[in-house]
C-alpha positions as CSV (number, residue, x, y, z in Angstrom):
1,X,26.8,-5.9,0.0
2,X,25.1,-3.5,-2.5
3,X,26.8,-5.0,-5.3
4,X,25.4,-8.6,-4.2
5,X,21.8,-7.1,-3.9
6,X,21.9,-6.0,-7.5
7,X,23.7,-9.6,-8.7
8,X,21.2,-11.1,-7.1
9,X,18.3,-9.1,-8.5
10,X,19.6,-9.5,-12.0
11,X,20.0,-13.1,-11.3
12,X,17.9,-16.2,-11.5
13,X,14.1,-14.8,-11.0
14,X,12.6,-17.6,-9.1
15,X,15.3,-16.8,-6.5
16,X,15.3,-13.1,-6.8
17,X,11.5,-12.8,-6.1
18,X,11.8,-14.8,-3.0
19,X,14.9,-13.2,-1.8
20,X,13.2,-9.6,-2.0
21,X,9.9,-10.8,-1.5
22,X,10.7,-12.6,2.0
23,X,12.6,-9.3,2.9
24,X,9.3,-7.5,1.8
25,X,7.0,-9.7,3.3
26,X,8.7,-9.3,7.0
27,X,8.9,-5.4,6.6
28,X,5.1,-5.4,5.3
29,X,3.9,-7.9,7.8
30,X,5.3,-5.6,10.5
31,X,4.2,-2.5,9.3
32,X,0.2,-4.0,9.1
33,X,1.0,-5.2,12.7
34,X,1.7,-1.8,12.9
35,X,-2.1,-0.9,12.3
36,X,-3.2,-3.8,14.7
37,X,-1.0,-2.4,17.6
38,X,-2.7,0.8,16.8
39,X,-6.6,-1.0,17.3
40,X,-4.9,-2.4,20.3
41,X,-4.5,0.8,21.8
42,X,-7.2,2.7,20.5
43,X,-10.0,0.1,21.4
44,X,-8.8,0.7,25.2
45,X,-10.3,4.6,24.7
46,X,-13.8,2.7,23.8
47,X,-15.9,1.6,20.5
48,X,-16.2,5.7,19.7
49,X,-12.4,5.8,19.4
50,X,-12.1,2.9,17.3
51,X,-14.8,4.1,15.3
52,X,-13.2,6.8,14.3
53,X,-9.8,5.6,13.6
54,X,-11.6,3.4,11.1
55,X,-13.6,6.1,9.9
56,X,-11.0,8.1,8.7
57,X,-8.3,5.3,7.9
58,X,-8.5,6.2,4.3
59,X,-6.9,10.0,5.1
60,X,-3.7,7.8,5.7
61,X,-4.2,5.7,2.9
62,X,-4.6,8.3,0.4
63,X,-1.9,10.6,2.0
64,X,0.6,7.6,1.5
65,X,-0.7,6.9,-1.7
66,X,1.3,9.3,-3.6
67,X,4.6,7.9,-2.2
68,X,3.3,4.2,-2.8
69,X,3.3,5.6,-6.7
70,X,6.1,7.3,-7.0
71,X,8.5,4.3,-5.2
72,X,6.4,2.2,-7.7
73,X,7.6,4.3,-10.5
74,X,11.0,4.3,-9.4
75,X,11.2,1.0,-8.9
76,X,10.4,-0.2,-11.9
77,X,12.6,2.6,-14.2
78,X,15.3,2.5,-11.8
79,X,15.4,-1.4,-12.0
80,X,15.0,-1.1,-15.9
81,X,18.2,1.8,-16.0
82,X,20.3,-0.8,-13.9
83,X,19.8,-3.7,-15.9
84,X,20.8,-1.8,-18.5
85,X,24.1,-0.9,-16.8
86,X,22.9,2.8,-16.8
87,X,23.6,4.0,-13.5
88,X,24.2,7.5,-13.9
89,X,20.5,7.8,-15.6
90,X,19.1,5.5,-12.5
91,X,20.9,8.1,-10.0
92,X,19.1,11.0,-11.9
93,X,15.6,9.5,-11.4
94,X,16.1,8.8,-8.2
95,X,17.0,12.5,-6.9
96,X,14.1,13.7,-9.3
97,X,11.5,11.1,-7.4
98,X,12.1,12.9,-4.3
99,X,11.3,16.2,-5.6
100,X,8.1,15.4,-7.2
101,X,7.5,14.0,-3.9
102,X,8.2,17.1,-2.0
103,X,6.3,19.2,-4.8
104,X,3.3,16.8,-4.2
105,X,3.5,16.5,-0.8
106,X,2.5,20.7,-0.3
107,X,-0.5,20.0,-2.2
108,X,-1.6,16.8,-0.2
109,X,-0.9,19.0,3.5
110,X,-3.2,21.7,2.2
111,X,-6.0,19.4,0.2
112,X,-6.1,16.7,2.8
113,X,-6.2,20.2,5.7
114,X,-8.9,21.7,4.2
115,X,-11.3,18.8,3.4
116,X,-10.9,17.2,7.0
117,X,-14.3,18.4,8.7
118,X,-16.2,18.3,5.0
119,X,-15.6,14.5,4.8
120,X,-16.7,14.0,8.3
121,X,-19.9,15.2,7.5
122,X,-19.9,13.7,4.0
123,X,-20.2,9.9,5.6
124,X,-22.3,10.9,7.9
125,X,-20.0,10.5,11.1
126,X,-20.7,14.2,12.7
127,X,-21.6,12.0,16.2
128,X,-17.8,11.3,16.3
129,X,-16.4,14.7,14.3
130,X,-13.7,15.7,17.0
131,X,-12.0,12.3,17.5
132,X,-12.0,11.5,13.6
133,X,-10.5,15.2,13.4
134,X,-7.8,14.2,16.3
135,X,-6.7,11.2,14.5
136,X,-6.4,12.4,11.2
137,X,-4.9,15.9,11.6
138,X,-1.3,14.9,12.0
139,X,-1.6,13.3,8.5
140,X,-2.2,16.5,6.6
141,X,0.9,18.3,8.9
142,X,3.2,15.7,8.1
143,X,2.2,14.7,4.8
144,X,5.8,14.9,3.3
145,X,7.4,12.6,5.5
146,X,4.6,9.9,4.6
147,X,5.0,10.4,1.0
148,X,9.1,10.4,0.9
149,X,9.1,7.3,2.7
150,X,7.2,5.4,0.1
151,X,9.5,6.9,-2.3
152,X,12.5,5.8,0.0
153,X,11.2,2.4,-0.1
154,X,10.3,1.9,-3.6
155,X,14.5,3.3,-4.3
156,X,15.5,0.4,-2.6
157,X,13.5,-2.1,-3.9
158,X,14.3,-1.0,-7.3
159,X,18.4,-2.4,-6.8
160,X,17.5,-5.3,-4.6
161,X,18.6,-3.9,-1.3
162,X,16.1,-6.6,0.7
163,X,17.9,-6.1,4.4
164,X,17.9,-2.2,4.2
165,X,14.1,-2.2,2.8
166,X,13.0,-4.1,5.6
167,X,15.0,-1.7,8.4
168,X,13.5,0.8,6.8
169,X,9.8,-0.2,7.4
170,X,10.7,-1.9,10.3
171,X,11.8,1.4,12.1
172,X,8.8,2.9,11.1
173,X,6.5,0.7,12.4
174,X,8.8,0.4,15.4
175,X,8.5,4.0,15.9
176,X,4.8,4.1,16.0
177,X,4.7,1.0,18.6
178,X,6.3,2.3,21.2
179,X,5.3,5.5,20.6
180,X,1.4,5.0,20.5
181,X,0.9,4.3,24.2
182,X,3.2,7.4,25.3
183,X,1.7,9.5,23.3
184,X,-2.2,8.5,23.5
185,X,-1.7,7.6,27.6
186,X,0.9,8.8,29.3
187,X,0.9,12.4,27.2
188,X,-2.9,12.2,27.6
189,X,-3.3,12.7,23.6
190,X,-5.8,10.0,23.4
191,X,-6.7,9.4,19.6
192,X,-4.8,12.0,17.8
193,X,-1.5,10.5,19.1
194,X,-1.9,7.1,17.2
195,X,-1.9,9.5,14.4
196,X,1.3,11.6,15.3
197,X,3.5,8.4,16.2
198,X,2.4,6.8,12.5
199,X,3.4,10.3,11.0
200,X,7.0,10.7,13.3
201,X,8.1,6.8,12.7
202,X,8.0,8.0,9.1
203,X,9.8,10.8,8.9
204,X,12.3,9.1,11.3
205,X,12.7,5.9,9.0
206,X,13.1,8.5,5.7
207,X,16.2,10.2,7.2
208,X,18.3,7.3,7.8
209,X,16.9,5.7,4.1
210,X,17.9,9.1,2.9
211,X,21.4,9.2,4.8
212,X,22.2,5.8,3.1
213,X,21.9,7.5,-0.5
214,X,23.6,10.5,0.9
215,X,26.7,9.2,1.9
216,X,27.1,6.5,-1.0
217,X,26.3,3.4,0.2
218,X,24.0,2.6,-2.5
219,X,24.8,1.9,-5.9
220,X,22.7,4.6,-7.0
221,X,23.9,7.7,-5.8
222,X,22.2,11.1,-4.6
223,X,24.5,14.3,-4.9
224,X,25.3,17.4,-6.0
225,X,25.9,16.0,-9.6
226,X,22.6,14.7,-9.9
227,X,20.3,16.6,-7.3
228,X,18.8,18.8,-9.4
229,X,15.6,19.2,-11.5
230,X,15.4,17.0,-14.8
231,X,11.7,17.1,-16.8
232,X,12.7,13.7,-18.8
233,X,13.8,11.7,-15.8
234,X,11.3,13.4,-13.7
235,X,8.6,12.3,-16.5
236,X,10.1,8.8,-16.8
237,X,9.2,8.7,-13.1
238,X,6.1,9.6,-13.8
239,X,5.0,7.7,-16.5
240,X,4.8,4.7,-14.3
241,X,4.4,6.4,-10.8
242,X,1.3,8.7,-11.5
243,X,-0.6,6.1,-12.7
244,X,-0.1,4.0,-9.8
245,X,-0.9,7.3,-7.9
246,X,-4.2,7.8,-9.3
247,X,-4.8,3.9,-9.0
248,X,-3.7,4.2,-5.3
249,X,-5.9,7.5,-4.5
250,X,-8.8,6.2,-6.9
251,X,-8.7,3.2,-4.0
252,X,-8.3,5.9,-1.4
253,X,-11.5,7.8,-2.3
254,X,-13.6,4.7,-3.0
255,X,-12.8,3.9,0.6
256,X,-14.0,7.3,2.1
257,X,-17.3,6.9,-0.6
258,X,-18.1,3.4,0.4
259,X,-17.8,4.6,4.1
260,X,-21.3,6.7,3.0
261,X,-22.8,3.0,2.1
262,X,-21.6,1.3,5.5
263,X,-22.7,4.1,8.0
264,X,-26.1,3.8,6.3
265,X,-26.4,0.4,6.6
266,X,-24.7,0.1,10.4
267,X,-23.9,3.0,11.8
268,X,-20.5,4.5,12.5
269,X,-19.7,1.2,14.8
270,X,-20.6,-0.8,11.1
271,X,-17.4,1.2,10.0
272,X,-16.0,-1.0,12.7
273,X,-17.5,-3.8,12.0
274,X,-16.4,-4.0,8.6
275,X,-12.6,-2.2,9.1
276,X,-11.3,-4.4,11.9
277,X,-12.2,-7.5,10.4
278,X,-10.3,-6.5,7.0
279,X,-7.3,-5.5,8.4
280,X,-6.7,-9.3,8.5
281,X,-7.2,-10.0,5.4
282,X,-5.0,-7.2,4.6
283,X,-2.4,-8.9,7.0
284,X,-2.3,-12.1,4.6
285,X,-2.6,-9.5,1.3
286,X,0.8,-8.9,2.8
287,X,2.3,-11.7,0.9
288,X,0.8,-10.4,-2.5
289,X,1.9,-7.7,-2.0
290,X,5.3,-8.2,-1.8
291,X,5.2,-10.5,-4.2
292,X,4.2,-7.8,-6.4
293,X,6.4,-5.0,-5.2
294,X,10.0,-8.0,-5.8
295,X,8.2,-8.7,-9.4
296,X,8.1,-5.5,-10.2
297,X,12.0,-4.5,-10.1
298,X,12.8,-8.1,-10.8
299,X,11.3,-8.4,-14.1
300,X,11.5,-4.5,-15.2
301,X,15.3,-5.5,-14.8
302,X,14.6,-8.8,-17.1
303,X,12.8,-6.6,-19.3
304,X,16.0,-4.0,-19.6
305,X,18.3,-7.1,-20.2
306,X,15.9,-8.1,-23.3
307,X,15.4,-10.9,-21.6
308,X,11.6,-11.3,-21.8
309,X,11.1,-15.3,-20.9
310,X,12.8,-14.6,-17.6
311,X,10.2,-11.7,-17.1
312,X,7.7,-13.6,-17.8
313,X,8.5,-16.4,-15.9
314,X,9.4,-14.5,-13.1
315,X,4.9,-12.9,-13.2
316,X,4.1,-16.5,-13.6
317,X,5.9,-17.8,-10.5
318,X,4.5,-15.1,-8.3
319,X,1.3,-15.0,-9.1
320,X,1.2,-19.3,-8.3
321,X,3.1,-18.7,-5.1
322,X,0.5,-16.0,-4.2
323,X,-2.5,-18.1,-4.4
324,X,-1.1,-21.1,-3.1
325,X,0.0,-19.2,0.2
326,X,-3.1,-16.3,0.4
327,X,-5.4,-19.4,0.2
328,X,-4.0,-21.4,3.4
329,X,-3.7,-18.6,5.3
330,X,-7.2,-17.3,4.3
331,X,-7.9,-21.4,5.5
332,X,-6.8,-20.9,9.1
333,X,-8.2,-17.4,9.2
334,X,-11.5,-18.8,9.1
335,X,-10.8,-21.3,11.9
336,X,-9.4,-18.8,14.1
337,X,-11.9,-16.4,13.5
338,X,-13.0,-16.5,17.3
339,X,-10.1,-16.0,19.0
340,X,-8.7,-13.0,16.0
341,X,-11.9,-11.2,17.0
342,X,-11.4,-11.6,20.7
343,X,-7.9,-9.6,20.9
344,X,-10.1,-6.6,20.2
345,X,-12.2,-7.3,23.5
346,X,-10.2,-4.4,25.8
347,X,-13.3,-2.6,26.9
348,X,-16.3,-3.5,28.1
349,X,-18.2,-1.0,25.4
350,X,-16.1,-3.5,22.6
351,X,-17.6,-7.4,24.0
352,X,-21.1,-6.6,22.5
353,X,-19.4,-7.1,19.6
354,X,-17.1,-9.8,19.3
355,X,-20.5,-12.5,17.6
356,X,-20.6,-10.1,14.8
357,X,-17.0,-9.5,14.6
358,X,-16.2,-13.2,14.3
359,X,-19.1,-13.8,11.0
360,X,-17.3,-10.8,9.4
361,X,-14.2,-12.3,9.5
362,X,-15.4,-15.8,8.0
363,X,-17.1,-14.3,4.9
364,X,-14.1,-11.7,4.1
365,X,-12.1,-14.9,4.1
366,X,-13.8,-16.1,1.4
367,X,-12.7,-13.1,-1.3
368,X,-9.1,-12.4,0.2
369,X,-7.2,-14.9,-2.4
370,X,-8.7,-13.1,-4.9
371,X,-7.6,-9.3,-3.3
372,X,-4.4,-11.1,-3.8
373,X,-4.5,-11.8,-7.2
374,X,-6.1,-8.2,-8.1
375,X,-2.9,-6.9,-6.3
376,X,-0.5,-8.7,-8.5
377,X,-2.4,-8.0,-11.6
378,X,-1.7,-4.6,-11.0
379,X,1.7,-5.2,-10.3
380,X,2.0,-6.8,-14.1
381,X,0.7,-4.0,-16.0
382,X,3.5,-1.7,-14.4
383,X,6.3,-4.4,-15.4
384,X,4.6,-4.3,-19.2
385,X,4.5,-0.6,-18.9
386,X,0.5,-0.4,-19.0
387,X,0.0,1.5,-15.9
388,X,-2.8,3.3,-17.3
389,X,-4.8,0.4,-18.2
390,X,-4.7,-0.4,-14.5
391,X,-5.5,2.6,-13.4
392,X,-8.7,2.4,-15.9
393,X,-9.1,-0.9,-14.6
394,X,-8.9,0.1,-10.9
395,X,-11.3,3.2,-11.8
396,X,-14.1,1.0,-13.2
397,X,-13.8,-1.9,-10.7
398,X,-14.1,0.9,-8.1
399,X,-17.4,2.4,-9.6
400,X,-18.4,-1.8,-9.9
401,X,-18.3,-1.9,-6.0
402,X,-19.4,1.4,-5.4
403,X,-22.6,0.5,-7.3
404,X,-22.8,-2.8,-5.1
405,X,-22.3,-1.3,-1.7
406,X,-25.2,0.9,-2.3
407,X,-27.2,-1.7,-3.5
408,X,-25.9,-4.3,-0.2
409,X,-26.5,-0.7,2.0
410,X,-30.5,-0.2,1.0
411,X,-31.1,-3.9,2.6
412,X,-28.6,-4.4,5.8
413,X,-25.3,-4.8,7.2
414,X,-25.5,-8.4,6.4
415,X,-25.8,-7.4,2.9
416,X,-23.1,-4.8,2.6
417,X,-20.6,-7.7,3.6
418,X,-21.9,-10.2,1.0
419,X,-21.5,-7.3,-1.3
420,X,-17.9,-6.6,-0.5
421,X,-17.6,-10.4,-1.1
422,X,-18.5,-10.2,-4.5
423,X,-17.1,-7.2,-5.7
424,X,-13.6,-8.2,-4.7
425,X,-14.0,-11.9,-6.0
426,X,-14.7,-10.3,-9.2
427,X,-12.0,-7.1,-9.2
428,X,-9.7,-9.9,-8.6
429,X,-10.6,-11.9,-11.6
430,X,-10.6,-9.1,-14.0
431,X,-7.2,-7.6,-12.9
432,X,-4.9,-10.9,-13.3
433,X,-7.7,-11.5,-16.5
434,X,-6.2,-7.9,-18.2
435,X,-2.4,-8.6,-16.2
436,X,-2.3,-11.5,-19.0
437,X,-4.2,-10.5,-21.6
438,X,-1.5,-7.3,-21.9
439,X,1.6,-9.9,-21.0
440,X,0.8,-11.6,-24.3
441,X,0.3,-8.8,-26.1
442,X,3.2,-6.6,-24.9
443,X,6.3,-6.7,-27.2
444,X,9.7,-6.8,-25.9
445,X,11.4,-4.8,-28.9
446,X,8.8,-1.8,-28.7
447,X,9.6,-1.5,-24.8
448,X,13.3,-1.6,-25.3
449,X,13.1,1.0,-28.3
450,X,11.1,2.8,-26.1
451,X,13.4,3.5,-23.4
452,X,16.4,3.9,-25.2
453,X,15.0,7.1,-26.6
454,X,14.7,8.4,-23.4
């Protein structure tokens, strides 16, 4: 089966992307259901709950960002070393991920510890301190496992393995489910257990990925022959992964910034507002997403064949399935804005806000295609090797929407949202504007040189 997940990758693109991308889509699309199921449970403890859960949703989202770089950084040299026919090399990177991610990991626990009640205060959420501390805490304890799981995920991903990816995520998520209303109900943990049964479905989910590697099943192998420190494989890793880290955190902290910008202009329930209402949109971002993350390993494996037309072929075919399918599901979002809003109606404290739920959800409708396409535009700098350009990109774009929130924030809520509107329409535009621009540009001969003197 491993053998046939690797054939396939190195295969015809059109059906590579799909294969891994379906497999991808299923194991995101769970995961993000993941995050509703959490809403579900949380909005049962009241709006104050759910207030702070959205509040402090970017702790998770930067914690996980440094695993969500390094598996893209693995991915994508990992693929490369395979479709080469280098294994040994692709074995070496691997075992050499997962210690930068422990390294890393240390200094995310003790960061993300220490700047817990300071960021409270920062966006101006002091009225809800404890419960955003509750929920967040078990973030910063369990760091590591968050971050090895991205990494386990992106080895995976990077020789085609589509069924063992997606058990992977799915035990995870399926973790977190069932444990969400033991944990917050009948362990009376309220809010901070949504945060430890997210941090225990991960670390669960990482040992059996990890076991697989361990005891061969894989074509690229973890032992005592490769496990061990390597600075050029370690910096291979890195050369893709960190930039996608600091993209991934630069996201991460523009999240916790803008949350300044909403509380001003709604209150801590605008944090609400605004965060329940996106995680749809992030549900149908789903499909870019994995779109992106099967391109990646897909055409980095083209790319190590010196096979550029099938690389590039295989960006173009993504990026046209991604609009095509963001845009009808973004279609029926907007119909079914109503009824989305009204599964968040548990308690009586949440009904006064289903009217502005629903309008929220119609206008982010309106940008989500174009969230799609700044996702795979991303995802093409790392297959050209530009990851720094995105993370430029990402930086400036970030300080773009920063400048508009604030601006959206001085005049009303109504505003802010029309503002998030326009800045994603536009970071859209200008990531898959630079994703081709750099495609053209990008010569196959200087990448293979490149890595061969690795």
């Amino acid at each position: 089966m491993k053998a046939n997940d690797l054939e396939t990758m190195l295969g015809e693109p059109k059906h590579a992307i799909r294969s891994l991308a379906l497999a991808l889509s299923l194991s995101y699309l769970v995961v993000h259901l993941n995050t509703f199921i959490d809403s579900y449970w949380t909005t049962m403890l009241g709006d104050v709950a759910m207030s702070a859960v959205s509040t402090m949703s970017p702790i998770y989202w930067i914690v996980t960002s440094v695993g969500i770089g390094l598996g893209v950084g693995v991915s994508s040299t990992i693929a490369f070393r395979l479709g080469k026919g280098d294994n040994e090399r692709a074995s070496l990177l691997a075992t050499n991920a997962l210690i930068c991610g422990l390294i890393s990991s240390i200094a995310v626990s003790i960061i993300v510890y220490l700047f817990l009640g300071p960021m409270v205060s920062f966006v101006g959420a002091n009225d809800i301190k404890q419960e955003c501390v509750d929920y967040a805490l078990p973030f910063a304890l369990m760091a590591s496992s968050l971050i090895i799981n991205g990494i386990v995920a992106g080895l995976l991903r990077s020789e085609g393995s589509r069924v063992k990816s997606m058990i992977v995520l799915i035990i995870a998520a399926g973790f977190n489910i069932v444990l969400d209303p033991i944990l917050m109900f009948n362990l009376g943990m309220g809010v901070a257990g949504a945060g430890w049964a997210t941090s225990i479905g991960a670390l669960i989910s990482s040992i059996i990925g990890l076991y697989w590697y361990f005891a061969g099943k894989m074509v690229v192998k973890i032992d005592r022959n490769t496990l061990h420190f390597d600075r050029s494989a370690s910096l291979e890793v890195l050369g893709v992964g960190a930039p996608r880290t600091a993209e991934a955190l630069v996201t991460g902290i523009t999240n916790v910034i803008q949350r300044v910008f909403i509380v001003t202009a709604g209150g801590t329930v605008g944090v609400m507002l605004y965060n329940l209402p996106f995680r749809y949109s992030s549900l149908i971002i789903v499909i870019a997403e994995a779109l992106g993350a099967a391109m990646i390993p897909v055409c980095s494996a083209a790319l190590g064949q010196n096979d550029k037309k099938k690389a590039i072929f295989g960006v173009n075919y993504a990026i046209s399935l991604s609009v095509i399918l963001t845009t009808i599901l973004s279609v029926l979002m907007f119909i079914f804005a109503d009824d989305l809003a009204g599964i968040f109606m548990n308690d009586p404290s949440m009904e006064q806000h289903r009217e502005s739920l629903t309008w929220v959800i119609r206008v982010f409708c309106i940008f989500t295609p174009f969230d799609g396409l700044r996702k795979i535009g991303s995802c093409m700098l790392q297959v050209v090797r530009k990851s720094k350009i995105s993370t430029y990109a990402m930086l400036a774009w970030a300080v773009f929407k920063l400048i508009l929130y604030w601006i959206g924030s001085l005049y009303s809520f109504e505003m802010l949202i029309y503002a998030t509107v326009a800045s994603y329409i536009i970071g859209g535009l200008w990531m898959i504007a630079l994703g081709y621009k750099y495609e053209r540009e990008t010569e196959l001969g200087f990448w293979v040189g490149h890595f061969n003197k690795i």
